[in-house]
KEKE-3310 file (N, C-alpha, C; in steps of 0.2 Angstrom, whole numbers, plus 5000, padded with zeros to 4 digits):
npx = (5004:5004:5011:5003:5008:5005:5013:5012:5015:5017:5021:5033:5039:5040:5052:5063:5064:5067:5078:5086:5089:5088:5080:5064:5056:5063:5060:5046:5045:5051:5041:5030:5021:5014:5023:5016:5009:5022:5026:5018:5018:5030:5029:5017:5022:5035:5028:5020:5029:5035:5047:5060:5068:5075:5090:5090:5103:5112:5101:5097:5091:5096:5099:5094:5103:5092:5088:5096:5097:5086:5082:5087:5080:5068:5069:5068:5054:5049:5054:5048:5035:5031:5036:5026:5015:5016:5018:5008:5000:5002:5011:5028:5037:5040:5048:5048:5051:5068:5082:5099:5114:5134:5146:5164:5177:5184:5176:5163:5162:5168:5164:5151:5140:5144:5141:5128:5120:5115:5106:5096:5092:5085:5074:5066:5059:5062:5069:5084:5097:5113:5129:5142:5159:5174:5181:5182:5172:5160:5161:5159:5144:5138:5140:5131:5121:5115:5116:5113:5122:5136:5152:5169:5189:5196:5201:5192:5190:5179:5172:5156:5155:5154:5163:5165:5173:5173:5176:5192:5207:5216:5231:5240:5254:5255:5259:5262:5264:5276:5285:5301:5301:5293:5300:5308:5314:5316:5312:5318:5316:5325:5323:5314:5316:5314:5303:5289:5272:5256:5241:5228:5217:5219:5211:5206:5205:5213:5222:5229:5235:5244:5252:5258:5265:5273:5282:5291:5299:5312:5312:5300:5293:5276:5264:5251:5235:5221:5203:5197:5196:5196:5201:5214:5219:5218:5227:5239:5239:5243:5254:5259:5262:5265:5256:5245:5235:5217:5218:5207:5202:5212:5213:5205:5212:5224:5223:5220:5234:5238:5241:5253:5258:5269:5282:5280:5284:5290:5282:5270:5252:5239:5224:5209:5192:5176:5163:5153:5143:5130:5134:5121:5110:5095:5091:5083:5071:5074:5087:5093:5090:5098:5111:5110:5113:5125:5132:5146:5157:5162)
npy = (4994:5011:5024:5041:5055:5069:5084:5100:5114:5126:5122:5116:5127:5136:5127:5125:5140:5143:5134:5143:5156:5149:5152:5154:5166:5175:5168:5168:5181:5182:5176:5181:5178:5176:5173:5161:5154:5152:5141:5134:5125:5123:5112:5102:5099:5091:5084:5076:5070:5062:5063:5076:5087:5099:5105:5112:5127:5139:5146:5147:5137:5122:5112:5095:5080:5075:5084:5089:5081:5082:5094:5097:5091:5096:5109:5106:5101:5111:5121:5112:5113:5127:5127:5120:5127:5136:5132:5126:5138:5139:5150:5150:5161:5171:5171:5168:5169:5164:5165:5159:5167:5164:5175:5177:5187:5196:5191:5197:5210:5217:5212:5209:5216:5207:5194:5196:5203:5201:5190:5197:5208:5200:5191:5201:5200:5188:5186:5190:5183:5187:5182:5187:5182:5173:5160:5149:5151:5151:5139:5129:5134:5128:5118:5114:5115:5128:5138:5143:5141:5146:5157:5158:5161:5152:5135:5123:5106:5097:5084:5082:5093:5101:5111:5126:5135:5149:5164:5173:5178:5189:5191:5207:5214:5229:5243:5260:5277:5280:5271:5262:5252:5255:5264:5260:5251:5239:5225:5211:5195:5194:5209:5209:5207:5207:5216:5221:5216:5217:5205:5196:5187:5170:5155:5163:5165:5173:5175:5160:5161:5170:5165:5157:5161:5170:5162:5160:5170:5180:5180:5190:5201:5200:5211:5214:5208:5205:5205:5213:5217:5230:5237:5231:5239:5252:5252:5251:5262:5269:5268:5257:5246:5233:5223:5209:5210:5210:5212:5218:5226:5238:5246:5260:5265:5264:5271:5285:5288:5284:5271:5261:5247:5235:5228:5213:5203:5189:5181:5169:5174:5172:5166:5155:5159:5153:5144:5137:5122:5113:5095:5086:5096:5100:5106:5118:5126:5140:5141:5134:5146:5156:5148:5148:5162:5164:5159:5159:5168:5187)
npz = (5000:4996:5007:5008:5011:5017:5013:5011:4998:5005:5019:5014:5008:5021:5028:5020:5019:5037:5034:5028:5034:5050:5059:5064:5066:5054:5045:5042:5041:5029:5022:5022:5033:5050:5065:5072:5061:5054:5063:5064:5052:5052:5061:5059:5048:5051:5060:5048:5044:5054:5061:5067:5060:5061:5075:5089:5092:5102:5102:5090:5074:5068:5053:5057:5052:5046:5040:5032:5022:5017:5013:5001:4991:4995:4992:4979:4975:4978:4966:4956:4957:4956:4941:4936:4939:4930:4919:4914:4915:4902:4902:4896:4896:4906:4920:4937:4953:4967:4965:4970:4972:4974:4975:4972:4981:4970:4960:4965:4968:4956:4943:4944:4936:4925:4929:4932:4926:4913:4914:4923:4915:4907:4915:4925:4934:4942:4959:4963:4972:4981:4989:4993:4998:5004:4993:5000:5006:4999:4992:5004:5006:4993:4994:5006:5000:5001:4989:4973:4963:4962:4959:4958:4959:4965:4964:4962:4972:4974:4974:4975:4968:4952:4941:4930:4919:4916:4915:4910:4919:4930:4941:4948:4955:4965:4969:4979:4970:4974:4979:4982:4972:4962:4955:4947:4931:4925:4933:4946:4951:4964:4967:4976:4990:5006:5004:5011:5013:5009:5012:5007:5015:5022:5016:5004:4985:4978:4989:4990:4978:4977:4988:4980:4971:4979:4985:4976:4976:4986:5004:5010:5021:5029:5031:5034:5034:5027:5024:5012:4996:4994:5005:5005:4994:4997:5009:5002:4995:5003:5007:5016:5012:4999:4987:4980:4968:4962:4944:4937:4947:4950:4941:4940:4952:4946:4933:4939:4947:4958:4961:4955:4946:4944:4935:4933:4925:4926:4936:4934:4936:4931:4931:4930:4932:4940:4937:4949:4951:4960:4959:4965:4962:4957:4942:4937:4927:4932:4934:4923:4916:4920:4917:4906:4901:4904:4895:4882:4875:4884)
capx = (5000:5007:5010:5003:5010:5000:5016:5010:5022:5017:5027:5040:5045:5044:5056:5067:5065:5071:5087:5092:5088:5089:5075:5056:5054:5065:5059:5041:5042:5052:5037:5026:5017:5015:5028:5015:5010:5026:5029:5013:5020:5035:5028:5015:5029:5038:5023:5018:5036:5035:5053:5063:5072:5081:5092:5092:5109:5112:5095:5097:5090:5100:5097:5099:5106:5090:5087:5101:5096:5078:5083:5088:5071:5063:5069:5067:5050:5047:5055:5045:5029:5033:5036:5022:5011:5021:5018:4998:4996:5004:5014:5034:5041:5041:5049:5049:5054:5071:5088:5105:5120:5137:5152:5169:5175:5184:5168:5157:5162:5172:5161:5144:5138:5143:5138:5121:5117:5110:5098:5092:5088:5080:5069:5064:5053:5066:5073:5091:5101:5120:5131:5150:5163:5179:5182:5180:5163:5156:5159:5155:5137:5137:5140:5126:5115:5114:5116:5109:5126:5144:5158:5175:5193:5199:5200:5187:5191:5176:5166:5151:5155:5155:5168:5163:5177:5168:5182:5199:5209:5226:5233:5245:5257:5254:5265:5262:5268:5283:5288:5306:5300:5290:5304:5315:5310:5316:5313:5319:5314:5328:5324:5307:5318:5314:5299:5281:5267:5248:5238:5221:5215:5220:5206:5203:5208:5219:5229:5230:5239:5250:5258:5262:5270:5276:5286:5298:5301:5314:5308:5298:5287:5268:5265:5243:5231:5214:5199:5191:5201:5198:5204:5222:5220:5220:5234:5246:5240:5243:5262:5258:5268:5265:5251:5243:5226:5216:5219:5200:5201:5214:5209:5205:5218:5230:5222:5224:5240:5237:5244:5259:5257:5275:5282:5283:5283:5293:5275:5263:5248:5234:5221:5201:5185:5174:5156:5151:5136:5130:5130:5116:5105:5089:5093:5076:5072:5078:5096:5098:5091:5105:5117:5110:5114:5133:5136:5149:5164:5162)
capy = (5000:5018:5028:5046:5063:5077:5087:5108:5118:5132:5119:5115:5135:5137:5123:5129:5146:5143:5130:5147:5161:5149:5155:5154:5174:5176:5164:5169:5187:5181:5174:5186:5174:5177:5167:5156:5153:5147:5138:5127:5125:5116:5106:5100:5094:5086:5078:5068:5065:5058:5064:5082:5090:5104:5104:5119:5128:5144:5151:5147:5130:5120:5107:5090:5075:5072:5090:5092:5076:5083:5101:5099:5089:5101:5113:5103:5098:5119:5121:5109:5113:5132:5125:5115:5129:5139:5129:5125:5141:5143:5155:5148:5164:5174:5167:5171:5167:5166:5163:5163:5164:5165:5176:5177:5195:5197:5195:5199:5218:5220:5208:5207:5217:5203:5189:5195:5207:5198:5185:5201:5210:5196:5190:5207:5195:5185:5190:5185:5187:5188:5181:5189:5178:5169:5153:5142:5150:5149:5131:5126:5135:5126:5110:5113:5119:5137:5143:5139:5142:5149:5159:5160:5164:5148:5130:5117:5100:5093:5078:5084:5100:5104:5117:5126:5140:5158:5171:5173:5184:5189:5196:5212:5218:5236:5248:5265:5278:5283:5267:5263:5247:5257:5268:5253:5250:5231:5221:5204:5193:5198:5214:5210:5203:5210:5216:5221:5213:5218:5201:5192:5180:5163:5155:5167:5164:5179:5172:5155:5162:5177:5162:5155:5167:5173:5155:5162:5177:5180:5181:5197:5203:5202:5217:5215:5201:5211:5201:5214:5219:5238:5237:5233:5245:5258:5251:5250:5267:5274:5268:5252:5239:5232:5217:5208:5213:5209:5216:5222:5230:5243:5252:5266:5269:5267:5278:5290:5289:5283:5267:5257:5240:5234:5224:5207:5196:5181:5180:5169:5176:5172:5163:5156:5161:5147:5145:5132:5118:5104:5088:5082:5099:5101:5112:5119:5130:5148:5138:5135:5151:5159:5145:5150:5168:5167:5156:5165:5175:5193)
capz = (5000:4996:5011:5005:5014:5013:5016:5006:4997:5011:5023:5011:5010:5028:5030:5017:5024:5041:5035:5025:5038:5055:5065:5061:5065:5049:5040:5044:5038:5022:5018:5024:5038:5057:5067:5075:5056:5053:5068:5064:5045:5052:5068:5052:5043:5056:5061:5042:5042:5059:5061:5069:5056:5064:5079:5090:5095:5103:5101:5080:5071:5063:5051:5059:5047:5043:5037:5028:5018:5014:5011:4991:4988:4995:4984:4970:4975:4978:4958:4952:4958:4953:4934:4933:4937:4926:4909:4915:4914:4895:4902:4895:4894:4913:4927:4943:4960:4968:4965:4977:4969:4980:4971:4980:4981:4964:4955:4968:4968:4953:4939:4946:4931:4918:4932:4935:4921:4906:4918:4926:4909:4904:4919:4929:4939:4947:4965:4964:4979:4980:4993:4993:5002:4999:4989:5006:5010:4994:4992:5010:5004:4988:4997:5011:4999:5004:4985:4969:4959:4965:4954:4961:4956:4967:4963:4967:4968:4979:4968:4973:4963:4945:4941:4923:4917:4914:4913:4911:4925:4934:4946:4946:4959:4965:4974:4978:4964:4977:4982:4979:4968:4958:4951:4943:4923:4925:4940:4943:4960:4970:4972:4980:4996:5013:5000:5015:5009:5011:5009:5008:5022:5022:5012:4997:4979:4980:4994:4988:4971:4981:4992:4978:4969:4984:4986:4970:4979:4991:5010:5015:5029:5027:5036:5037:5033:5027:5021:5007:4990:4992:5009:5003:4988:5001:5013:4998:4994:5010:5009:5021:5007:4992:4986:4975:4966:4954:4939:4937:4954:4951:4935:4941:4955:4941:4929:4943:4948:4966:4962:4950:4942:4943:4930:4936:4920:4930:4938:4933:4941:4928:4933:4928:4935:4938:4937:4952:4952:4966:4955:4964:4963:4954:4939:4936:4922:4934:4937:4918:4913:4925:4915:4898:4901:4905:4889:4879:4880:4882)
cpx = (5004:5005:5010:5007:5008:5007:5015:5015:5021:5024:5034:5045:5046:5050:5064:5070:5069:5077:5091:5094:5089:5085:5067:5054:5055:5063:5049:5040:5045:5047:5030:5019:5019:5019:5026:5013:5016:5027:5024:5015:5024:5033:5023:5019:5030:5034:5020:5024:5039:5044:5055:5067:5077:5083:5094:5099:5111:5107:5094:5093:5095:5097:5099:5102:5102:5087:5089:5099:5090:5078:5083:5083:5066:5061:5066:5059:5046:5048:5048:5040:5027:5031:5029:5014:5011:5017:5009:4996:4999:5009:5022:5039:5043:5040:5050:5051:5062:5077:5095:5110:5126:5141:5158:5172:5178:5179:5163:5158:5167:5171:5155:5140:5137:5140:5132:5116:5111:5105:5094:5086:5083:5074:5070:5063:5057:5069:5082:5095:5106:5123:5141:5154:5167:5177:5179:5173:5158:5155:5158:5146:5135:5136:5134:5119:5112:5114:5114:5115:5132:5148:5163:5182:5195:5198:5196:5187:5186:5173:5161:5148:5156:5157:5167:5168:5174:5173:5186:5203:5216:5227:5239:5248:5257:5257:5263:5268:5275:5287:5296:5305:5297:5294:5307:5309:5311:5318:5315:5317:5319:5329:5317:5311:5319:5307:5291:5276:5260:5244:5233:5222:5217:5212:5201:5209:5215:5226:5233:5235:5247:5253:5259:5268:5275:5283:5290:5302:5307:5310:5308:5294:5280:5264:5254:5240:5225:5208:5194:5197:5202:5201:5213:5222:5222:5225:5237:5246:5244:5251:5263:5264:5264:5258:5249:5237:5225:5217:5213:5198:5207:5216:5210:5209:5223:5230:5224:5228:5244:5240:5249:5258:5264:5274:5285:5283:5286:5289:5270:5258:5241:5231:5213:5196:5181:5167:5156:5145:5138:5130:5125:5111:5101:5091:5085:5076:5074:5085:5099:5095:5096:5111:5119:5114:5121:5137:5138:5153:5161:5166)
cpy = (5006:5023:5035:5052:5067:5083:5093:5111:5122:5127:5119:5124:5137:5135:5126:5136:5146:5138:5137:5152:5159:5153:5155:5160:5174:5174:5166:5177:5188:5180:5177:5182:5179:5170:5163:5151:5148:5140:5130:5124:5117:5110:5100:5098:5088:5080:5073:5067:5061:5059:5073:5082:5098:5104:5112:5121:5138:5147:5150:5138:5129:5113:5101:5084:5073:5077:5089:5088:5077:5088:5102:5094:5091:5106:5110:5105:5107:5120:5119:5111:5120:5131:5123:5121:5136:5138:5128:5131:5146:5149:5153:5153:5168:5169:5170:5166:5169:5163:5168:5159:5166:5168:5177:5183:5199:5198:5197:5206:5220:5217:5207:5209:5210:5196:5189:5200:5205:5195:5190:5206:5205:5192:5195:5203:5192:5188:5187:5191:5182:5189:5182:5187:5177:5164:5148:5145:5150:5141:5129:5129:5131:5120:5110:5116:5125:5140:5138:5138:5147:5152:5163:5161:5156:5141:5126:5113:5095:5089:5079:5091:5100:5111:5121:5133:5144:5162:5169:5180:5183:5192:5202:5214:5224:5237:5256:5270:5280:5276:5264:5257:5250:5263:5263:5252:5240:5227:5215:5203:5195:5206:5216:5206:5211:5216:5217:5220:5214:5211:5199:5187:5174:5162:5158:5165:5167:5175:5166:5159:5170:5171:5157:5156:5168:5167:5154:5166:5177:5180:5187:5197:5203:5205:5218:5210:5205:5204:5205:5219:5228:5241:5238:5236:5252:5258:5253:5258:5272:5272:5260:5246:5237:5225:5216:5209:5211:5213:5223:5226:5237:5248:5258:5271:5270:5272:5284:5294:5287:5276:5264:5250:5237:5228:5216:5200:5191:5180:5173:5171:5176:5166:5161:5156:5155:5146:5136:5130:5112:5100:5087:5088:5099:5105:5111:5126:5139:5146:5137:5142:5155:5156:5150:5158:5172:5162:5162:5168:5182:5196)
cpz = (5000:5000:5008:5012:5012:5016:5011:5004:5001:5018:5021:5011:5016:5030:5026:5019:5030:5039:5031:5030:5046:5059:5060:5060:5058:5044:5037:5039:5033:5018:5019:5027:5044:5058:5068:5069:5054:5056:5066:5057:5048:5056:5061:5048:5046:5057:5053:5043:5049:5061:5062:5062:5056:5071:5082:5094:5094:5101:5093:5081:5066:5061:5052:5051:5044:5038:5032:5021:5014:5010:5003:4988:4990:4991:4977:4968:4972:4969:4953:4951:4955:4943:4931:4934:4931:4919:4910:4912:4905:4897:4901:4893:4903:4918:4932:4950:4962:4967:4967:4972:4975:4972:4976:4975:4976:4960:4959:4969:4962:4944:4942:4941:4925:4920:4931:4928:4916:4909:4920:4923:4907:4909:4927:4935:4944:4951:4964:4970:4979:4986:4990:4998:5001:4998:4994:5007:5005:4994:4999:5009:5000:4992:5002:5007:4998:4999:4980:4963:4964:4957:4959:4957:4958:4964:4966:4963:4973:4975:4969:4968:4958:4944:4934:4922:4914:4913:4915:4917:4927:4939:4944:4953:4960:4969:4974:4974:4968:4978:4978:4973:4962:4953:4943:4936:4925:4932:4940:4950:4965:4973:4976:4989:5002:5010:5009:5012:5011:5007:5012:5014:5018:5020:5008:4991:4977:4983:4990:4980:4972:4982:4985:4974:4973:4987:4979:4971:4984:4998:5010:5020:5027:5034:5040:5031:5033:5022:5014:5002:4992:4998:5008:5001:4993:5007:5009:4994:4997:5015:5012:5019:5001:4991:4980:4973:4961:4951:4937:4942:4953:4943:4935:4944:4949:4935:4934:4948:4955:4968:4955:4954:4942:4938:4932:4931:4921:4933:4932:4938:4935:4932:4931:4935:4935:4942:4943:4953:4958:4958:4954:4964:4957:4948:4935:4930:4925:4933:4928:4914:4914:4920:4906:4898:4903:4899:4885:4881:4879:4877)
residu = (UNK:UNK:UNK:UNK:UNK:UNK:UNK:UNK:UNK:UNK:UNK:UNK:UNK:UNK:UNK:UNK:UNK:UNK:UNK:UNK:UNK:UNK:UNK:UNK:UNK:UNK:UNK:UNK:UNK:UNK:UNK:UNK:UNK:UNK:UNK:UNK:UNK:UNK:UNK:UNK:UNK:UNK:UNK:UNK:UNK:UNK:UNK:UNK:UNK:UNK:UNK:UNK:UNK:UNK:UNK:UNK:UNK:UNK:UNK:UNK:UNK:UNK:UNK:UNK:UNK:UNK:UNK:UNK:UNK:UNK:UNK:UNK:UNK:UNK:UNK:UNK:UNK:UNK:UNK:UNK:UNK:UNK:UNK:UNK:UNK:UNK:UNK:UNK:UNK:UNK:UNK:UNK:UNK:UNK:UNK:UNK:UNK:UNK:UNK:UNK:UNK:UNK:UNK:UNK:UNK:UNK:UNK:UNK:UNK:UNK:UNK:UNK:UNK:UNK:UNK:UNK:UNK:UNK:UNK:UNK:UNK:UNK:UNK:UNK:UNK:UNK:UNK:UNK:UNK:UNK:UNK:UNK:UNK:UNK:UNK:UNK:UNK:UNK:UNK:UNK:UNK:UNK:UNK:UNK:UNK:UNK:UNK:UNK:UNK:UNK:UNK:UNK:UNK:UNK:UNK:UNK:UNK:UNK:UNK:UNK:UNK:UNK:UNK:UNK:UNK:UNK:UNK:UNK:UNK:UNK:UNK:UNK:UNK:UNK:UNK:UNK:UNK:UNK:UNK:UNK:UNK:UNK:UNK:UNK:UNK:UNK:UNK:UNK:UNK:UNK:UNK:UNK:UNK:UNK:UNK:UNK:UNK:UNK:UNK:UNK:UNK:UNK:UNK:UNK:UNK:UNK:UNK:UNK:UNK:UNK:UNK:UNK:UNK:UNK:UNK:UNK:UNK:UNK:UNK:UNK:UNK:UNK:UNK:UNK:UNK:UNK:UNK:UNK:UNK:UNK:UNK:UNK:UNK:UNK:UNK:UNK:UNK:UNK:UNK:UNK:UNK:UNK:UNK:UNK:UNK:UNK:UNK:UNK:UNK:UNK:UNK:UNK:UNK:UNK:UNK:UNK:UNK:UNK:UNK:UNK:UNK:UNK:UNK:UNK:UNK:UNK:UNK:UNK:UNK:UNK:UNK:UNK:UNK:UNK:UNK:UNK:UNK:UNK:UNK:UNK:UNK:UNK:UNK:UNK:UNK:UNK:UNK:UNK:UNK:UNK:UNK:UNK:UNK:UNK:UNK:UNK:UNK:UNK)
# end
């Protein structure tokens, strides 16, 4: 005999709701409910599923093991049900609802436009929401599900990821225009020793490709550890030492004379951009409209 569950998509977004937002309040006035609304959403779940799905710690919920397991067939289930009143109603051109992409802080402040542009022209309707992080916190999102798609600078080698190459990119050494390195027409690695270095946290793309670099170099001092690009930009302005930046981040200072590109072609320091997918996620018609709409080089 086929046990049925009458489990409602009203549930299923609450559920969803609070494994993103962590609390029922939040989740509750996401979806424009009262809390005890919510409240009876989940316990209503819980109850056909005969099973707890979130585990409470520090006043927040979290999703237990068996959450975690449910959460991306919730989604889907949420997608599906979206699409199917979608096409009923002949309507195969406007899409709506929402989608969460993660970028790490290269393109998420310095390429958002070319990530999020075209999808946005072309469906008004969709809410998309934009989480800026580094490489590690992106892909711990992607992996828990937390986003619908990732695009980093950094490498990901997790098998539950699919990695897809979106743009090309580098990095540049900058020095402010006084700095004695910034004089010299031809540099070579030794005269980067004893060299002050302004860099990214440990677990950003950035980092990860400076210490490697930087492991050609003579030994210098890394003089501050900052987690956001435009933060160095203005250390290395403001004389503090020298660092590594994206290319597409200092444009403008170098147009305007605030900062020097030094010549470092014993460098490699290119590197790809890279569209990240779950394996096992649902790619529903918002998730390849989002794909369709980064095919193509600019």
């Amino acid at each position: 005999m086929l046990l049925m569950i009458n489990v409602s998509p009203r549930q299923l977004e609450v559920f969803v709701q609070i494994a993103q937002l962590g609390s029922v309040r939040a989740a509750a006035e996401r979806l424009h409910l009262t809390q005890p609304a919510a409240s009876m959403a989940l316990a209503e779940m819980e109850r056909q599923l005969d099973a707890r799905v979130f585990s409470r710690e520090r006043g927040r919920l979290r999703l237990n093991p068996r959450g975690r397991e449910l959460l991306p067939l919730a989604r889907e289930l949420l997608e599906r049900y979206a699409e199917f009143g979608r096409l009923g109603r002949g309507d195969d051109t406007a899409l709506s609802g929402e989608l969460r992409i993660g970028a790490s802080n290269t393109v998420g402040n310095y390429r958002v436009g070319e990530l999020l542009g075209p999808f946005v022209r072309r469906h008004p309707q969709v809410s998309v929401r934009l989480r800026v992080a580094n490489t590690d916190a992106i892909v711990e999102a992607m992996l828990g599900y937390g986003l619908d798609a990732g695009c980093v600078e950094g490498h990901v080698a997790h098998p539950s990821l699919e990695a897809r190459p979106w743009r090309r990119d580098a990095l540049v050494v900058c020095a402010p225009p006084g700095h004695p390195l910034a004089r010299r027409r031809r540099l070579q690695p030794a005269d980067f020793a004893g060299a002050r270095w302004v860099l990214r946290e440990p677990g950003s793309a950035t980092r990860s490709l400076s210490a490697q670099a930087l492991s050609t170099l003579p030994p210098g001092e890394t003089v501050l550890e900052l987690h956001q690009t435009e933060a160095i930009k203005q250390a290395v302005i403001a004389g503090l030492g020298i660092a590594f930046l994206p290319e597409v981040a200092v444009t403008d200072a170098v147009a305007a004379g605030r900062l020097k590109v030094l010549d470092t072609r014993f460098l490699d320091l290119r590197r790809t951009l890279s569209l990240v997918l779950h394996r096992d996620r649902y790619r529903g018609a918002l998730l390849e409209a989002f794909l369709d709409s980064l095919a193509g080089e600019p």
